[in-house]
SEVEXKOL-406256 format. One line per field, with one value per residue: residue in one letter; chain; z, y, x of N, C-alpha, C in turn. Coordinates in Angstrom, 3 decimals. Each point is the difference from the previous one (the first is absolute). Layout:
BEGIN
res: c(a;...)
chain: c(A;...)
nZ: c(Z;...)
nY: c(Y;...)
nX: c(X;...)
caZ: c(Z;...)
caY: c(Y;...)
caX: c(X;...)
cZ: c(Z;...)
cY: c(Y;...)
cX: c(X;...)
This chain:
BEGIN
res: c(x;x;x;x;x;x;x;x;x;x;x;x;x;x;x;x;x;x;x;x;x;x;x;x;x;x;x;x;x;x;x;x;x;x;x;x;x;x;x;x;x;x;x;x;x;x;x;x;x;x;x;x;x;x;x;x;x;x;x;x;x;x;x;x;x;x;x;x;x;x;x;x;x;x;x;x;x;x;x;x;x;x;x;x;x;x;x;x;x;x;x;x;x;x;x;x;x;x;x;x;x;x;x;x;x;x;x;x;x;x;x;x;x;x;x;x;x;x;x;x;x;x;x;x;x;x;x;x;x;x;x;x;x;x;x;x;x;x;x;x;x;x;x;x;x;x;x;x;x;x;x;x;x;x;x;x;x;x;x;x;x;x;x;x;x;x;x;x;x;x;x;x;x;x;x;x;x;x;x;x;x;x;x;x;x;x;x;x;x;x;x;x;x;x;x;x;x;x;x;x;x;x;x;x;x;x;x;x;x;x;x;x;x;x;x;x;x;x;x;x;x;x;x;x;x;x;x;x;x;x)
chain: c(A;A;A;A;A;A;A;A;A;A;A;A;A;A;A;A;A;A;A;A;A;A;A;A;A;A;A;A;A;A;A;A;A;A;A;A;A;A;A;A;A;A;A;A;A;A;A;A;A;A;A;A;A;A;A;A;A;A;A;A;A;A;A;A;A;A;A;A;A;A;A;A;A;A;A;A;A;A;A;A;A;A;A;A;A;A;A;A;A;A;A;A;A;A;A;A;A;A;A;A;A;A;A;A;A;A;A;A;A;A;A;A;A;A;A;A;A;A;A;A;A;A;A;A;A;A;A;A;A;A;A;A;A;A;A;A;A;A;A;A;A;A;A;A;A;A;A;A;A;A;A;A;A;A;A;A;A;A;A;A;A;A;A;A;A;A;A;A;A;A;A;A;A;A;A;A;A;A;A;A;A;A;A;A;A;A;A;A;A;A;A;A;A;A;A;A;A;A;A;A;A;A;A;A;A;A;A;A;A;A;A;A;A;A;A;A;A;A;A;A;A;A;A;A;A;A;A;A;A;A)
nZ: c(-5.253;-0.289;0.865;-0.710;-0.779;0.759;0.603;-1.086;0.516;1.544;-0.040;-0.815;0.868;1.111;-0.455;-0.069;1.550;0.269;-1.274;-0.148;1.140;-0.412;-0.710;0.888;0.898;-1.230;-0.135;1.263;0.070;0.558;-1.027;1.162;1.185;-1.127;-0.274;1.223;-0.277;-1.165;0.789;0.555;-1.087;-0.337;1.558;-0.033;0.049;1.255;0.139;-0.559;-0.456;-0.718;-1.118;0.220;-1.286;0.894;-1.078;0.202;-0.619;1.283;-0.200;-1.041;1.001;-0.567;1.491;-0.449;-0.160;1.218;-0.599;0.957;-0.035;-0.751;-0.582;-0.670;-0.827;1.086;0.578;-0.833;0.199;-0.511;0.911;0.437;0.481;-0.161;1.661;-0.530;-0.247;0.501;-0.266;0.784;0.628;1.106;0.175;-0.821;1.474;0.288;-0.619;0.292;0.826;0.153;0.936;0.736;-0.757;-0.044;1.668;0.124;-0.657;0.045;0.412;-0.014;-0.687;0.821;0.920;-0.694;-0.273;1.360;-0.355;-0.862;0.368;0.929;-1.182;0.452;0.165;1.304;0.776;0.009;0.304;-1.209;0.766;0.221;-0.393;0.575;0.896;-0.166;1.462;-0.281;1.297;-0.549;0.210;1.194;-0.676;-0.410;1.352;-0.347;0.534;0.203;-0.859;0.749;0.810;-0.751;0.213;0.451;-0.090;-0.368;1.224;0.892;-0.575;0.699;1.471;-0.139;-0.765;0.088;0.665;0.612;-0.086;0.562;1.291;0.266;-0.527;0.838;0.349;0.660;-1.525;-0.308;0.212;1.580;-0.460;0.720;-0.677;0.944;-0.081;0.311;1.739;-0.232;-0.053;-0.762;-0.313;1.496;0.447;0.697;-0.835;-0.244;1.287;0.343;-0.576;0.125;1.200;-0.204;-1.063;0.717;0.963;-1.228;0.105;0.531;-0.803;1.092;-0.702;1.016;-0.753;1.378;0.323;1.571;0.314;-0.225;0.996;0.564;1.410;0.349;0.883;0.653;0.137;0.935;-1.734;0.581;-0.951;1.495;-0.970;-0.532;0.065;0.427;-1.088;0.543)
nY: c(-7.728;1.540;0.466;0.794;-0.771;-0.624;1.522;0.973;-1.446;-0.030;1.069;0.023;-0.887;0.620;0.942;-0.415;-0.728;1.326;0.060;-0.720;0.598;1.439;-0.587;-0.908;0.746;1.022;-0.670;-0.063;1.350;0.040;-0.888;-0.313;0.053;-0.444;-0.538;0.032;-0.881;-0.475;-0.078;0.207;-0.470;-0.758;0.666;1.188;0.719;-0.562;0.193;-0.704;-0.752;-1.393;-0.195;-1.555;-0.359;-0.842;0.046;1.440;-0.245;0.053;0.121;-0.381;-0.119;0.611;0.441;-0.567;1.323;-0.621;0.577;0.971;-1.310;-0.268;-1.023;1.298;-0.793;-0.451;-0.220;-1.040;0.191;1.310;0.324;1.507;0.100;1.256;0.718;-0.110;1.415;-0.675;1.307;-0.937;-0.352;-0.399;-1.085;0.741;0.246;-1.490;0.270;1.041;-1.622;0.112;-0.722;0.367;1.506;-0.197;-0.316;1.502;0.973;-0.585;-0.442;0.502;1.695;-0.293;-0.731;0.527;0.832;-1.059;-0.413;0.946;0.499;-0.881;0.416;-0.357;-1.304;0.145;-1.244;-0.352;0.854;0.627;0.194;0.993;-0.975;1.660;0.160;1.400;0.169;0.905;0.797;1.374;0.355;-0.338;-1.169;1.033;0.115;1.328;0.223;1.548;-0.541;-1.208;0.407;0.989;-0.531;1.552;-0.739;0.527;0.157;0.794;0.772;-0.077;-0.356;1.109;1.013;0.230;-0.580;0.427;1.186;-0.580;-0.974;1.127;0.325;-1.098;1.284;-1.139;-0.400;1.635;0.139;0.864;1.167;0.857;1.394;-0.030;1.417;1.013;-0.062;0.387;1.256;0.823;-0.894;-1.127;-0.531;0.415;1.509;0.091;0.267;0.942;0.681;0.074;-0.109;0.584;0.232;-0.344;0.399;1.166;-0.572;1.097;0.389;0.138;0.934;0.595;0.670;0.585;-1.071;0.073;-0.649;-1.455;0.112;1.331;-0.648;-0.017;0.396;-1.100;-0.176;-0.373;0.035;0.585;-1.187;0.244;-0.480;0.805;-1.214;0.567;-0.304;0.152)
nX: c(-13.644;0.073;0.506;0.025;1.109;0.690;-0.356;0.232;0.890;-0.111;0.122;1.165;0.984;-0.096;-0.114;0.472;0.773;0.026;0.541;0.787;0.212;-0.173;0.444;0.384;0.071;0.086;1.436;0.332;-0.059;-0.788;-0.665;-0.952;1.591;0.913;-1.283;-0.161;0.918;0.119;-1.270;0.607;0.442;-1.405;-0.381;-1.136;0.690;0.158;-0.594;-0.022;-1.046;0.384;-0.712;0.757;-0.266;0.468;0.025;0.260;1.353;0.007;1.121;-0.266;-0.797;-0.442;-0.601;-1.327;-0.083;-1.219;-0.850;-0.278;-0.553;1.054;-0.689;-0.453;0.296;-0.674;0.397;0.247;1.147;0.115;-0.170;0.055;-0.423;-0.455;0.318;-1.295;0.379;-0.836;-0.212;0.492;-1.172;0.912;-1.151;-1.111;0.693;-0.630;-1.077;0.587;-0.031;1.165;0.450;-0.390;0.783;1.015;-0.466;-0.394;0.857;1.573;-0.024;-1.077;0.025;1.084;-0.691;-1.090;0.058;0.282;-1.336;-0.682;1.127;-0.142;-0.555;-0.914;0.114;0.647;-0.353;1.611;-0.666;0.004;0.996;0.156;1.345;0.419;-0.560;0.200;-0.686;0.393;0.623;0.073;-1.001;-0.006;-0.355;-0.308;-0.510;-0.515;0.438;-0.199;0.499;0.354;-0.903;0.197;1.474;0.536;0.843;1.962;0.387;-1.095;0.152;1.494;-0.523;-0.640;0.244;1.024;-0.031;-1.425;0.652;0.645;-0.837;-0.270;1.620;0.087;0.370;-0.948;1.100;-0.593;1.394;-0.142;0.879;0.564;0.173;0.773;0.702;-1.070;0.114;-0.998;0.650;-1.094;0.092;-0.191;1.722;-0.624;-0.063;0.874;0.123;-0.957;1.094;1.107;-0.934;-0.926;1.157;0.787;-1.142;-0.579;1.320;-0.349;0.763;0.749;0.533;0.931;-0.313;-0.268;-0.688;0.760;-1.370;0.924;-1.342;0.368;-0.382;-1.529;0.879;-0.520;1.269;-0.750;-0.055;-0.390;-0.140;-0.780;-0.232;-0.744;-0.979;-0.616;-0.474;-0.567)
caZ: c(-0.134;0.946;1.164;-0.952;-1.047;1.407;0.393;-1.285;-0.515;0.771;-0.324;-1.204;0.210;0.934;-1.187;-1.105;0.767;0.606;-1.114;-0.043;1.124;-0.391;-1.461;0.361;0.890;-0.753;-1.008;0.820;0.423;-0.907;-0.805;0.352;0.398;-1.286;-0.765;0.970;0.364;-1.087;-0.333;0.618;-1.457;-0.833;0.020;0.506;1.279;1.147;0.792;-0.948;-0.615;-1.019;0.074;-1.736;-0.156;-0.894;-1.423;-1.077;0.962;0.907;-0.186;-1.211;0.112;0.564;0.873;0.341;1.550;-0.230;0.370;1.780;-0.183;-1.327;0.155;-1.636;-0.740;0.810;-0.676;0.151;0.698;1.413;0.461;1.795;0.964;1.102;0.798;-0.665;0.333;0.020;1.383;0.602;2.065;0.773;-0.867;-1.104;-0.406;-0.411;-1.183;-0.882;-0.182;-1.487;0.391;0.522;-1.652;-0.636;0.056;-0.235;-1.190;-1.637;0.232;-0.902;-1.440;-0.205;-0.049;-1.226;-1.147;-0.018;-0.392;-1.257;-0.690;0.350;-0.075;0.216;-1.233;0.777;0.716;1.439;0.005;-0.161;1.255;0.445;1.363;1.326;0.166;1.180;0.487;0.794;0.786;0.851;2.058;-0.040;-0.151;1.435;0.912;0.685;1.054;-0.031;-1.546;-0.292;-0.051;-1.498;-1.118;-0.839;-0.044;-0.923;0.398;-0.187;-1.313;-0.953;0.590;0.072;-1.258;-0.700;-0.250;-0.956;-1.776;-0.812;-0.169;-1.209;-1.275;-0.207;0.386;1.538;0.408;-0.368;1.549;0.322;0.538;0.730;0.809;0.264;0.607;1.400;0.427;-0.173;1.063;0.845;0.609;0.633;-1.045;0.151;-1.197;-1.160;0.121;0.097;-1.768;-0.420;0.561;-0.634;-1.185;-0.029;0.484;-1.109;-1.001;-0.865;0.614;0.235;0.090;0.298;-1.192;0.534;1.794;-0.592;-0.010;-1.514;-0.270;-0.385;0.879;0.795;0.644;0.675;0.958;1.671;-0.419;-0.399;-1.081;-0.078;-0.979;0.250;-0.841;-1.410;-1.222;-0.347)
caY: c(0.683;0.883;0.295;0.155;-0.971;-0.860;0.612;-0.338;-0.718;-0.266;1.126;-0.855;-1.952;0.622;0.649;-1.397;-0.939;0.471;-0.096;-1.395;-0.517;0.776;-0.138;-0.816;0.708;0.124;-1.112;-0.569;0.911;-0.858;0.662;1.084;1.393;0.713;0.405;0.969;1.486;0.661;0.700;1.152;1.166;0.074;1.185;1.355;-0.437;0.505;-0.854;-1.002;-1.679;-0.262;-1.669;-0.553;-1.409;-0.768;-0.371;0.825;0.325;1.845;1.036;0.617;0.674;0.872;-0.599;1.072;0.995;-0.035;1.327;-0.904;-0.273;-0.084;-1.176;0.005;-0.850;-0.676;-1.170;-1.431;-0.386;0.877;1.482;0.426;1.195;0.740;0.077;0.534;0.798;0.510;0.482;-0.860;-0.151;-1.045;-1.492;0.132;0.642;-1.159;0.453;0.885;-0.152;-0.557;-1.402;0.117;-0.167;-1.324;-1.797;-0.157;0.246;-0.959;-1.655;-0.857;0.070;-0.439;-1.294;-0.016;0.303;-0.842;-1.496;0.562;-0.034;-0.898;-1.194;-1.383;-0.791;-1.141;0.155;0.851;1.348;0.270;0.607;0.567;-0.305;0.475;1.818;0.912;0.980;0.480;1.100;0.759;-0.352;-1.259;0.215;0.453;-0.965;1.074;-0.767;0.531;-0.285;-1.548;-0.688;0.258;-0.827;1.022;-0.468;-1.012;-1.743;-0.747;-0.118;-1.376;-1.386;-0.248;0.604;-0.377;-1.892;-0.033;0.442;-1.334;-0.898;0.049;0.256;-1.517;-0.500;-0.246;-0.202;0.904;0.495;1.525;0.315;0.930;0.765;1.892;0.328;0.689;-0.210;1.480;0.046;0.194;-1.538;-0.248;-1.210;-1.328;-0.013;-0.287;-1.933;-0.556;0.234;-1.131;-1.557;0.026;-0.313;-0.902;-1.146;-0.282;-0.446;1.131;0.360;1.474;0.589;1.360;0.242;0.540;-1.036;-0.410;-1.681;-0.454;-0.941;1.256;0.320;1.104;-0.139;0.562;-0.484;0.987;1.091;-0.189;-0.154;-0.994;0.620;0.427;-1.028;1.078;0.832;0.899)
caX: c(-1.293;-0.145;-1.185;-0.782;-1.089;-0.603;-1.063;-0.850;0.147;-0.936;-1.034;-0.965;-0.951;-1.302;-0.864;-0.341;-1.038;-1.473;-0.949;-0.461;-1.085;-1.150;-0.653;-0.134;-1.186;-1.006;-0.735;-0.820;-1.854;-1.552;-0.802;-0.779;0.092;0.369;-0.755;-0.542;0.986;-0.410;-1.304;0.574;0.160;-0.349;-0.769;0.662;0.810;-0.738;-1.221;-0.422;-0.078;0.266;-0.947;0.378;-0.407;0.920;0.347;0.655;1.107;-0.522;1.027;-0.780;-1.579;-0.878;-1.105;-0.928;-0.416;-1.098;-0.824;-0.546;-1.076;-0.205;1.038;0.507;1.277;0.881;1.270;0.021;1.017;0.378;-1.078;0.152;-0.262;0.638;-1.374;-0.584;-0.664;-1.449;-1.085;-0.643;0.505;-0.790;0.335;0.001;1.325;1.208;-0.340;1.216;1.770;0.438;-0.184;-1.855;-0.460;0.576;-0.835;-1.861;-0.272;0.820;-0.304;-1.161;0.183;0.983;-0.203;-1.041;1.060;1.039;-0.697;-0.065;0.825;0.884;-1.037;0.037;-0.768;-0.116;-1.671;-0.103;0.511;2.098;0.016;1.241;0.747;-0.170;0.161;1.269;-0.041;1.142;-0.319;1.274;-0.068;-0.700;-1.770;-0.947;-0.961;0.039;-1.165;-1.929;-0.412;-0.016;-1.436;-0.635;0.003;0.051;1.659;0.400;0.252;-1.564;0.042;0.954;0.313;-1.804;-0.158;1.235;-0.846;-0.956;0.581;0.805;-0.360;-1.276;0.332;0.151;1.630;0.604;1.470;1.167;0.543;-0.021;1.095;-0.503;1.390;-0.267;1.141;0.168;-1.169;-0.561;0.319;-1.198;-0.503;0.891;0.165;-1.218;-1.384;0.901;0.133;-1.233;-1.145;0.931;-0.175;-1.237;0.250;0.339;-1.131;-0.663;0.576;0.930;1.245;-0.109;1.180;0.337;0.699;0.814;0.417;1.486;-0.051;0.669;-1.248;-0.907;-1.063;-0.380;0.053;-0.991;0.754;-0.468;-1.777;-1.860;-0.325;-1.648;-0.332;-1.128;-0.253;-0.745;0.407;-1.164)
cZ: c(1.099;0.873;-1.010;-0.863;0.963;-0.135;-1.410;-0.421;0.887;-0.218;-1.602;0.039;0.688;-0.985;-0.973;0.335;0.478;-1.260;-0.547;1.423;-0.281;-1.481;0.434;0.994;-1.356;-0.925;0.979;0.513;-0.632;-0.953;0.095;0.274;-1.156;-0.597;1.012;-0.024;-1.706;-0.150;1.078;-0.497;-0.572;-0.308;0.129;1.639;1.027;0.530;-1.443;0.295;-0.866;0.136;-1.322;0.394;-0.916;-1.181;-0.890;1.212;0.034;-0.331;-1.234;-0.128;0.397;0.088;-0.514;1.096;-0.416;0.966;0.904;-0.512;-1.710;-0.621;-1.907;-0.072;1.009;-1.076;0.570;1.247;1.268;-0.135;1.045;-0.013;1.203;0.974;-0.352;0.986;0.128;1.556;0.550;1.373;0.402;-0.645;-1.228;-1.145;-0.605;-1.360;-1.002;0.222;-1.222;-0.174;-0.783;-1.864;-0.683;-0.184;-0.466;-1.137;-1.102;0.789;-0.985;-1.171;0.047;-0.441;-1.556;-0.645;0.110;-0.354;-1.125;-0.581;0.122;-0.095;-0.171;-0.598;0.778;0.797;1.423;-0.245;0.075;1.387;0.516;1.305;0.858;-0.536;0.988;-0.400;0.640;0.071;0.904;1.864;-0.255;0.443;1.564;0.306;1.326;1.568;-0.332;-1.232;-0.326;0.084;-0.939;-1.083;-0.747;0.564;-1.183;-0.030;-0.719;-1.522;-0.903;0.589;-0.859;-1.956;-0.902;-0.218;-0.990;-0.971;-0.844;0.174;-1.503;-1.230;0.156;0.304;1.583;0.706;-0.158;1.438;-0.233;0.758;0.754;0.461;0.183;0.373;1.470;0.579;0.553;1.647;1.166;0.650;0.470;-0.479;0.939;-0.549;-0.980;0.069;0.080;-1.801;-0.177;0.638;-0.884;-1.509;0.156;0.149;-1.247;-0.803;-1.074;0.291;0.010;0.220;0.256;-0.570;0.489;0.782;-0.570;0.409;-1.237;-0.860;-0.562;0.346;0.913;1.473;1.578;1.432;1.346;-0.042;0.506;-0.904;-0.472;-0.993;0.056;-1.277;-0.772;-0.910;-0.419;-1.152)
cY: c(1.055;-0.423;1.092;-1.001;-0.986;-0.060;-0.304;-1.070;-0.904;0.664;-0.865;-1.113;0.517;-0.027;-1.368;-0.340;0.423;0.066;-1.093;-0.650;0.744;-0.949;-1.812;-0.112;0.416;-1.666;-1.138;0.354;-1.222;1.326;0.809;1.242;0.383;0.612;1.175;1.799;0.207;0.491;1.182;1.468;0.175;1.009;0.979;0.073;0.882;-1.345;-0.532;-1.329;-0.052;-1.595;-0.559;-1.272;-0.862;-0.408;0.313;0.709;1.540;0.130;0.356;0.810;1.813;0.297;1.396;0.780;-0.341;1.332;-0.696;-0.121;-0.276;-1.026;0.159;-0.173;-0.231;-1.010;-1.229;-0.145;0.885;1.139;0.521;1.181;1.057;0.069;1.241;1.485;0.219;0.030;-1.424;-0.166;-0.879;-1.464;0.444;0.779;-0.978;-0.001;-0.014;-0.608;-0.787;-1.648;0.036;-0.117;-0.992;-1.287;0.544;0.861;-0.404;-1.623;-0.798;0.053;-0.357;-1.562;-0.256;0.346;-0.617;-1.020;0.267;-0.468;-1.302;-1.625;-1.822;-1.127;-1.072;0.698;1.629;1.638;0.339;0.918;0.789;-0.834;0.462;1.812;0.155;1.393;1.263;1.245;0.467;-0.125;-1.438;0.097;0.311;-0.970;0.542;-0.854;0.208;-0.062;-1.384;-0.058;0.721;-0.770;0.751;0.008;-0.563;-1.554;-0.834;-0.091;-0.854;-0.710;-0.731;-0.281;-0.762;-1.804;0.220;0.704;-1.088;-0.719;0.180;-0.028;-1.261;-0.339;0.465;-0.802;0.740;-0.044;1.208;0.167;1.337;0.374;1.686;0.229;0.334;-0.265;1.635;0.650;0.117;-1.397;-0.336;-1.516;-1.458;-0.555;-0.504;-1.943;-1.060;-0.243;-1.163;-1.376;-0.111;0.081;-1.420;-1.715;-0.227;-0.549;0.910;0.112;1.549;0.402;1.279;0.258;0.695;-0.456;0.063;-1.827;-0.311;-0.655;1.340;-0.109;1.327;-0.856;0.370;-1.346;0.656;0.843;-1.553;-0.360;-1.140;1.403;-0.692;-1.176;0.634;0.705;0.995;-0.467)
cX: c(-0.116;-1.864;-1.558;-0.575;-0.398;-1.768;-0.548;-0.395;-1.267;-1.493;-1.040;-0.432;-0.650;-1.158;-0.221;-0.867;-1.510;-0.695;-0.329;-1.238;-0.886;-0.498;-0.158;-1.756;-0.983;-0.463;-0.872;-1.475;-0.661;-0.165;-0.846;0.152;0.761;-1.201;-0.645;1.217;-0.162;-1.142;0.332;0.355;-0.583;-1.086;0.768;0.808;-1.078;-1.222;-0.585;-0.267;0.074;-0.574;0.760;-0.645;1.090;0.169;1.305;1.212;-0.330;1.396;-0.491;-1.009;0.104;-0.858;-0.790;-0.834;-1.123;-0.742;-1.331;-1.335;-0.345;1.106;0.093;1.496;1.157;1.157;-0.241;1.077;0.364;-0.876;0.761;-0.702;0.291;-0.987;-0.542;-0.536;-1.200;-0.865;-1.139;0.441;-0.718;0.950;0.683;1.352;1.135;-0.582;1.450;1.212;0.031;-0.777;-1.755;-0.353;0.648;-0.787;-1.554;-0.024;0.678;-0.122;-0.490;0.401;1.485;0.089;-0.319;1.734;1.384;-0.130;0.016;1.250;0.894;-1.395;0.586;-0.426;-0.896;-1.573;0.104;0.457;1.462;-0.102;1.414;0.654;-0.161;-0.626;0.329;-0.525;1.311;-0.949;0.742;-0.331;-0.764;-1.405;-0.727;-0.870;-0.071;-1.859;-1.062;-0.321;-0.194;-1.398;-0.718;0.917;1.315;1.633;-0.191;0.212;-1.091;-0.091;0.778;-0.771;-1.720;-0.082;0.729;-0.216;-0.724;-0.348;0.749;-0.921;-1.564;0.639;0.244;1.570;-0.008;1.089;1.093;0.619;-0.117;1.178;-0.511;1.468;0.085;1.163;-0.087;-1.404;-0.447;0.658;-1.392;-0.280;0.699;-0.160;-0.462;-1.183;0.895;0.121;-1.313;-0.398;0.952;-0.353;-1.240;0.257;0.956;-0.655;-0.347;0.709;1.070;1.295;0.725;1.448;0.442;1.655;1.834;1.089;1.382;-0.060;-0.043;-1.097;-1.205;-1.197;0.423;0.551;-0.965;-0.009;-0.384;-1.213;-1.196;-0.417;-1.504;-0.906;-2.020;-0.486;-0.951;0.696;-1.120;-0.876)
C-alpha cells in the first residue's frame, strides 16, 4: 500500500468515525433542544421568535407571521414573529420584540384553536404537553424596565403560567431558548433572566453554547437576580 492510499485510507475511517460521533451526539440531544434548533428555521432569518405548541410534528409545520398587535388566524401549532418596526421609546420599546407579541398577542387564540382541534372526552382540559418559546437574543431584563413589568423574562416567567393556567393547562412544561445574548447587554443581565426563569420552573436553553448541556454559561457572573417580576 503506497504512502498515498495509507493517507486516503486513514483520512476516510477518520471521516467515518467523526460522523458517526456527530450523528451519535444528534441521536442523544434531548428532545427539547432538537425541537428548539428546528423552530430556528422556521422564521424569517434575522431577529425572530417563533412560539409552537406541542401536538403536530414542527418539521411539517409552517409557522404563521403574526402582524404586531393582531392575533387574526394565528395557527394552532406554530406562529413567529419579527421585532416589529414601530416608533415606540422608553419601557414601551419591549413592546416590538418578537418574544413580548408571541406570549400577549397568539397565546390565547393559540391555546383556543389547539384545544379546538385536539378535543377531549375526558373531565380535564385536552392540553398541549409543552410550549416552546424560541428567540433569536435572549429575553431581555433590561434593569430600568423590571419595576414597570416591561421585560421579556417578566413576561415568560409572570404571563406565560397564567395564560396556560386559565386555559386549564397549568401542566403544560415551558421550554425557553435563544441563540445569542444581545451584544448591547452585558451577560450578567443575561444570567440574572436565566436564575429568575429557572427558579420558575422553566427551562432555558442557549442554542449556541459549545456546553453538551446548551446552557448559558454564567460561571464567575453575578447571577442574584431581582424576586420581583413586576
Amino acid at each position: 500500500m503506497t504512502m498515498a492510499s495509507r493517507f486516503s485510507w486513514f483520512l476516510g475511517s477518520l471521516l467515518v468515525v467523526l460522523f458517526c460521533h456527530d450523528v451519535a451526539l444528534s441521536d442523544n440531544m434531548p428532545e427539547d433542544i432538537k425541537i428548539l434548533q428546528g423552530m430556528t428555521r422556521k422564521g424569517k432569518l434575522g431577529q425572530v421568535g417563533v412560539l409552537y405548541l406541542k401536538g403536530r410534528d414542527l418539521s411539517g409545520l409552517t409557522c404563521h407571521e403574526i402582524a404586531y398587535n393582531n392575533a387574526a388566524n394565528v395557527d394552532a401549532n406554530c406562529n413567529f414573529a419579527p421585532v416589529f418596526d414601530v416608533k415606540l421609546e422608553g419601557t414601551h420599546e419591549t413592546f416590538r420584540h418578537s418574544e413580548w407579541q408571541l406570549i400577549y398577542t397568539a397565546l390565547r387564540p393559540m391555546l383556543e384553536k389547539w384545544q379546538e382541534a385536539n378535543p377531549t372526552n375526558s373531565s380535564n382540559a385536552n392540553c398541549p404537553e409543552s410550549l416552546y418559546l424560541y428567540s433569536y437574543l435572549a429575553p431581555d431584563f433590561i434593569k430600568n424596565r423590571r419595576k414597570f413589568g416591561h421585560t421579556c423574562t417578566q413576561a415568560i416567567v409572570r404571563d406565560i403560567p397564567k395564560m396556560l393556567s386559565d386555559g386549564g393547562c397549568s401542566s403544560t412544561n415551558i421550554v425557553v431558548g435563544f441563540s445569542l445574548v444581545n451584544p448591547g447587554l452585558h451577560l450578567e443581565e443575561a444570567c440574572k433572566a436565566k436564575k429568575l426563569i429557572t427558579e420558575k420552573g422553566i427551562t432555558e436553553y442557549h442554542l449556541l453554547s459549545t456546553r453538551a448541556d446548551k446552557q448559558l454559561e454564567c460561571h464567575g457572573v453575578s447571577s442574584k437576580a431581582s424576586s420581583s417580576t413586576g
